[in-house]
C-alpha positions, -999 to +999 in steps of 0.1 A: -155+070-334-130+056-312-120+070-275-088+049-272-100+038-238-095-003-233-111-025-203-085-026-171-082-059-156-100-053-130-130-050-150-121-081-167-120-100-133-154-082-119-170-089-149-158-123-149-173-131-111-202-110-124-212-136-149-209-166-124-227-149-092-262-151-099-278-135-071-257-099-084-281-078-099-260-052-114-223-038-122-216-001-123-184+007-147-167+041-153-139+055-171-112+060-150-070+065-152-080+065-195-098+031-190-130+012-181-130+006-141-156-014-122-179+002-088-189-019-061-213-048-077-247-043-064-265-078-054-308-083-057-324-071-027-336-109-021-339-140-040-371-133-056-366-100-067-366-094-102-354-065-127-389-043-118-377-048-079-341-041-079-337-007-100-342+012-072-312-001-056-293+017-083-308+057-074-274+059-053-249+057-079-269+077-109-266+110-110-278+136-134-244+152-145-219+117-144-226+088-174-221+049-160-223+022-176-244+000-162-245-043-167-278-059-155-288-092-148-328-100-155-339-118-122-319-135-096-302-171-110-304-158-148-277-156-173-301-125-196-281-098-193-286-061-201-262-037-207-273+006-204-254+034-215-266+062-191-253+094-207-276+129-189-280+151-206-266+172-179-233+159-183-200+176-195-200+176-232-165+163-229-177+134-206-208+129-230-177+121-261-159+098-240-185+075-230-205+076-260-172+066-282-159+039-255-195+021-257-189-001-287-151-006-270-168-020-236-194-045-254-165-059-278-138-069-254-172-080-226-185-102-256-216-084-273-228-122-274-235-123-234-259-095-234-295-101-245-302-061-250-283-028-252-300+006-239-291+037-245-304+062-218-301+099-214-320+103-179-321+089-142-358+086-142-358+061-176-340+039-151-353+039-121-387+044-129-404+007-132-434+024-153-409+035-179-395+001-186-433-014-189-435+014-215-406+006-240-416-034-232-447-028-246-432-002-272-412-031-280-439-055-290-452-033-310-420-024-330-415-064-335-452-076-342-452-102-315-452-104-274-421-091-260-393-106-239-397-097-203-382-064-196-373-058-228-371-023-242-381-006-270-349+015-271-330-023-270-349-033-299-342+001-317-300+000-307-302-040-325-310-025-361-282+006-359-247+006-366-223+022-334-221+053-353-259+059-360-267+050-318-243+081-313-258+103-339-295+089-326-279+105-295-267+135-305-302+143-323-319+136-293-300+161-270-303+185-300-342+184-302-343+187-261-318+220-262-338+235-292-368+235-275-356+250-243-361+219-219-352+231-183-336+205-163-322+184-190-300+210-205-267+200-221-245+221-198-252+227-161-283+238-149-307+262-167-302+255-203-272+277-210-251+252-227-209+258-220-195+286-204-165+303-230-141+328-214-107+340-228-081+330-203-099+324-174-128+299-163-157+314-155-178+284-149-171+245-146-176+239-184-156+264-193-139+264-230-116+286-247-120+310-273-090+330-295-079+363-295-092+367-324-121+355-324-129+376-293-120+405-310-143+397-339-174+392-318-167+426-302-169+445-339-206+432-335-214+455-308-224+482-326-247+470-358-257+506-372-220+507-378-215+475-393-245+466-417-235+433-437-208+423-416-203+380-412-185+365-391-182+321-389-172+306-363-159+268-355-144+247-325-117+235-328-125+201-319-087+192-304-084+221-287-119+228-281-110+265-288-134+288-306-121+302-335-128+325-365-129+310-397-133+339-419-155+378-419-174+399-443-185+432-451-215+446-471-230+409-470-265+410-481-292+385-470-295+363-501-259+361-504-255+347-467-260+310-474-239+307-497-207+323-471-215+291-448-193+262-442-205+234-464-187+204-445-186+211-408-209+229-382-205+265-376-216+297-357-225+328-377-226+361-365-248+389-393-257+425-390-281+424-412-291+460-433-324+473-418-321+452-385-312+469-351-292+437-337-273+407-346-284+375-362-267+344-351-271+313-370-261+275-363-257+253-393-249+217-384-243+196-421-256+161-422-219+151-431-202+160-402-185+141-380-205+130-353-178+145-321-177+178-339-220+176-335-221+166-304-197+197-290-212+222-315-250+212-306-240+210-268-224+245-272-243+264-292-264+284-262-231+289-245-214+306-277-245+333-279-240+338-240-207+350-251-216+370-275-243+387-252-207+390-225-191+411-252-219+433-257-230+418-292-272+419-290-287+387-307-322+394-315-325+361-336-316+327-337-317+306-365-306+270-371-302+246-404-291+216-415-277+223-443-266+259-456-293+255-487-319+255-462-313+294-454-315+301-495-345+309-517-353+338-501-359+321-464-328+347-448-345+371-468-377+368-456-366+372-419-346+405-418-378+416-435-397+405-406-371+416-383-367+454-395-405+455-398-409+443-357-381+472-351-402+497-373-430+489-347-413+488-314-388+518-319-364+496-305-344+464-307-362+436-312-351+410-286-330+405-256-327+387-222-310+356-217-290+326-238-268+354-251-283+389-256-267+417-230-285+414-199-313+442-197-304+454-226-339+452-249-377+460-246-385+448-274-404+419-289-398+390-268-374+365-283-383+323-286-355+298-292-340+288-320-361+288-352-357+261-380-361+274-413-380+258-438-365+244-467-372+268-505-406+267-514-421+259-481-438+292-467 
């Protein structure tokens, strides 16, 4: 995956004096005008400081919603270099795609050859927090059987054995596992965990994306689920656009036939009313042979697109998440709107509600977790 975006000349001449200055400990570069830009080089506090005694001169310039690249140099009169990839997981999933594909650009026309390790970091604290980097060193002696270079990380030993493409997907998993368990503070999208914003023609928040007419329309025939038992709906971005759309709909869809509706070769949202249950069912399937932009924006998305859904007036009163289509089959889908229309038989009313999509105060029900990995056939 390539961004398109090349290394200005200014980089080339910062990077340049870089290099030859010793006694700069670090250079801050950014994507700027569609290219990589150098910040104000930061020097070592003194002459005898080394890596452990200079990160915190960097706390101005990291933030928890802007990626940097960020060049290192080991201790004071050393040529070891170190080159981080900060990425938070706070930051604009558009943002996230543009450094994460103009990473491989910067080492290639820098000289992957000057730089002794390569880090890929998601937050400010594995930065500037000297504990953390003892951590990985010693994570890193373990991983390679013997003592390890100062300051080095595990994460740098880790980025040495993967291909460009399988650091980004490493990414991508990493944020996915952090947003599917709820982690407050290191959301994907703003503050909260509520992934993007979507609104029809107008922003309604910073991160906003668009959705179609259509597609708008479709979620709204979810509304009422006594009147629409077996209705599907999928759902897709766009990625060019980053415009939700509606790939195709359903009627009289039963459970065990759901799997087999789902897009095979690229992550989707699905929208069920399934018979029996007093609520909608949303699903995220994400296939292993996607690309990995279109994972990135559908993982980093995926709360914001049942907030929508909760905007229209569609109550979601399960998640549900897969790999692979397959992995809802063999009577897994089956086995939940059982569970589901039992929980309603008990309760008397809908099942869940509350926030990350459902209509605000609208359900008393059994209280709803986050999103809920099936198991694959055969494992109950």
């Amino acid at each position: 995956m390539q961004s398109g975006i090349t290394a200005s000349s200014e980089l080339q001449s910062a990077f340049t004096n870089f290099t030859s200055d010793t006694n700069l400990f670090s250079l801050p570069i950014t994507i700027a005008s569609e290219s990589l830009q150098p910040l104000d080089r930061i020097p070592f506090p003194s002459p005898h400081s080394g890596l452990l005694n200079s990160i915190h001169t960097l706390s101005d310039i990291l933030t928890p919603t802007n990626p940097l690249f960020l060049l290192l140099r080991r201790a004071p009169s050393s040529n070891e270099l170190i080159a981080i990839t900060y990425i938070p997981s706070r930051a604009p999933v558009r943002q996230k795609t543009l450094f994460a594909s103009t990473r491989n650009t910067l080492m290639r026309e820098l000289g992957n050859e000057k730089f002794s390790e390569t880090v890929f970091l998601t937050e400010r604290e594995e930065i500037l927090d000297p504990a953390q980097w003892d951590e990985r060193a010693k994570g890193s002696a373990a991983a390679s059987g013997g003592k390890p270079a100062p300051g080095a990380t595990r994460a740098a030993v880790d980025d040495g054995l993967l291909s460009v493409e399988e650091r980004e997907l490493q990414a991508v998993k990493r944020a996915e596992e952090e947003e599917r368990h709820g982690t407050r503070g290191r959301d994907l999208m703003g503050a909260g965990g509520s992934g993007a914003d979507f609104v029809a023609g107008q922003s309604k928040g910073r991160n906003a994306m668009k959705i179609s007419d259509e597609a708008k329309s479709t979620l709204t025939s979810f509304k009422d689920p006594a009147a629409s038992e077996g209705r599907l709906a999928i759902f897709s971005i766009d990625i060019p656009t980053e415009e939700i759309q509606v790939i195709s709909t359903a009627s009289d869809v039963q459970p065990a036939n759901v799997a087999d509706s789902l897009l095979q070769d690229r992550p989707s949202y699905t929208l069920y009313n399934a018979p029996g249950v007093p609520g909608t069912i949303f699903i995220y399937v994400c296939p292993g042979s996607s690309k990995i932009k279109e994972r990135m924006i559908h993982a980093s998305s995926r709360l914001g697109m049942t907030k929508l859904a909760g905007w229209e007036g569609v109550e979601i009163v399960k998640r549900l998440e897969a790999g692979d289509p397959e992995e809802l089959g063999g009577g897994r889908l089956e086995e939940e709107v059982r569970a589901l229309s039992a929980a309603a038989g008990v309760t008397g009313g809908v099942v869940g509600g509350g926030e990350d999509g459902s209509a605000p105060g609208s359900g008393t029900g059994t209280p709803r977790g986050g999103f809920a990995r099936p198991k694959r056939p055969g494992k109950r």
